[in-house]
C-alpha atoms as an extended CHARMM CRD file, in Angstrom:
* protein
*
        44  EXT
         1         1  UNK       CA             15.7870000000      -16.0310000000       17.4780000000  PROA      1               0.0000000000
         2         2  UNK       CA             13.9630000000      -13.1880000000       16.3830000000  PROA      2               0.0000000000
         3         3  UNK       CA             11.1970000000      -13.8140000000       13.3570000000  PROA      3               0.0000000000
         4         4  UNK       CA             11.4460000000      -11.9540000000       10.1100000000  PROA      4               0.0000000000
         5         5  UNK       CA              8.7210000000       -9.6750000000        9.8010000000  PROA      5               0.0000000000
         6         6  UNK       CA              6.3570000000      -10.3750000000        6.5830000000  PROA      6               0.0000000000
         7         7  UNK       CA              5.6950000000       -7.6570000000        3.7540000000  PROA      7               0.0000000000
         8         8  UNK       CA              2.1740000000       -7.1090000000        3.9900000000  PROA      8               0.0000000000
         9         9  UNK       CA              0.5420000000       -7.2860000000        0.1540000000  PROA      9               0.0000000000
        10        10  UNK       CA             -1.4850000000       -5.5110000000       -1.7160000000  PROA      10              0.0000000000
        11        11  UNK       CA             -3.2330000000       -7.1890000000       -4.7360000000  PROA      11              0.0000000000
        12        12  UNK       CA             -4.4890000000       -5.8250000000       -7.8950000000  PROA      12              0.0000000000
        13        13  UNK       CA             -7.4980000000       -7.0790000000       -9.2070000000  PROA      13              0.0000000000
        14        14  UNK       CA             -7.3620000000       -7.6780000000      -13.0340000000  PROA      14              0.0000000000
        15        15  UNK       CA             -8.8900000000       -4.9550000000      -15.3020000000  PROA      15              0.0000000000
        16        16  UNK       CA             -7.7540000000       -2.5190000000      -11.8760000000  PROA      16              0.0000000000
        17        17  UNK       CA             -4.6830000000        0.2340000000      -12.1760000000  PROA      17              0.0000000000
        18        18  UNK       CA             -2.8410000000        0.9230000000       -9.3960000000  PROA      18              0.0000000000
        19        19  UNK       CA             -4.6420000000        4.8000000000       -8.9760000000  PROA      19              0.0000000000
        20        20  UNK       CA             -7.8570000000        3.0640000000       -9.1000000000  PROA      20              0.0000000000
        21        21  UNK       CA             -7.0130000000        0.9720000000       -6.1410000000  PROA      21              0.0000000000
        22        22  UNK       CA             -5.1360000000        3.6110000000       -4.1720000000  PROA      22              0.0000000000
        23        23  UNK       CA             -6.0870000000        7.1030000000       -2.9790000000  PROA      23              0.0000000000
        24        24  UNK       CA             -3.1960000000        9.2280000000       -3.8750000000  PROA      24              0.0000000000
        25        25  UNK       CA             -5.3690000000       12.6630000000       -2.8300000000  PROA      25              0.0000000000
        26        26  UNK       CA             -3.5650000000       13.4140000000       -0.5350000000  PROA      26              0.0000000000
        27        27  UNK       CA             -5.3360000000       16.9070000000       -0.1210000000  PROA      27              0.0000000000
        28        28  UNK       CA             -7.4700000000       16.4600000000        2.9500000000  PROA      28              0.0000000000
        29        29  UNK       CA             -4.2920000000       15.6050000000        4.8790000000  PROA      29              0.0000000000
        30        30  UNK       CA             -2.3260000000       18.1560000000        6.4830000000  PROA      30              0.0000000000
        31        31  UNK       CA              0.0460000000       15.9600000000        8.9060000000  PROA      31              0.0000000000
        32        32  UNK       CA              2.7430000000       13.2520000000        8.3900000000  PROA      32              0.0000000000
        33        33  UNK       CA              1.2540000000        9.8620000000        8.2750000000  PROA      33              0.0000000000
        34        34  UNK       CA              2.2770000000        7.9980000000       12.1360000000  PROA      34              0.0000000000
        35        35  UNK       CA              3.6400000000        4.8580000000       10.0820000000  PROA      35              0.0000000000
        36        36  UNK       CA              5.0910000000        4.2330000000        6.6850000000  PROA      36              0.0000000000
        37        37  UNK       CA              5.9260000000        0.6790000000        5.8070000000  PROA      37              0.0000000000
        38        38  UNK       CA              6.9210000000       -1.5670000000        2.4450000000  PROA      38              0.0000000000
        39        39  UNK       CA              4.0590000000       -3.3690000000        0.7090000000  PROA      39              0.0000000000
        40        40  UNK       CA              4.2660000000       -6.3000000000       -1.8480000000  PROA      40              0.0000000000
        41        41  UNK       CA              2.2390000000       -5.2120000000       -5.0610000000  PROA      41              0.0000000000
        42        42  UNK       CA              0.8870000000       -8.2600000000       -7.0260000000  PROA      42              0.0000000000
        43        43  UNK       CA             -1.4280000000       -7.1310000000      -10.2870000000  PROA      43              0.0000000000
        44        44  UNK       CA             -3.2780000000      -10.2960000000      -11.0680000000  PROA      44              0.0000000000
């Protein structure tokens, strides 16, 4: 039987925003990322 693959989570400390945690500049990138997957947020 194949396993269910679990959501990896991200959590949000308290007195943390989401853009504080995360680097959304995205300018020193010029290719497509090699994997994109779903994450879990939890703010605490």
């Amino acid at each position: 039987m194949k396993q269910k693959k679990e959501i990896p989570e991200v959590v949000i400390p308290v007195g943390y925003n989401l853009d504080e945690v995360m680097d959304f500049d995205d300018d020193d990138f010029e290719e497509e990322p090699i994997l994109t997957e779903e994450v879990r947020l939890r703010f605490e």
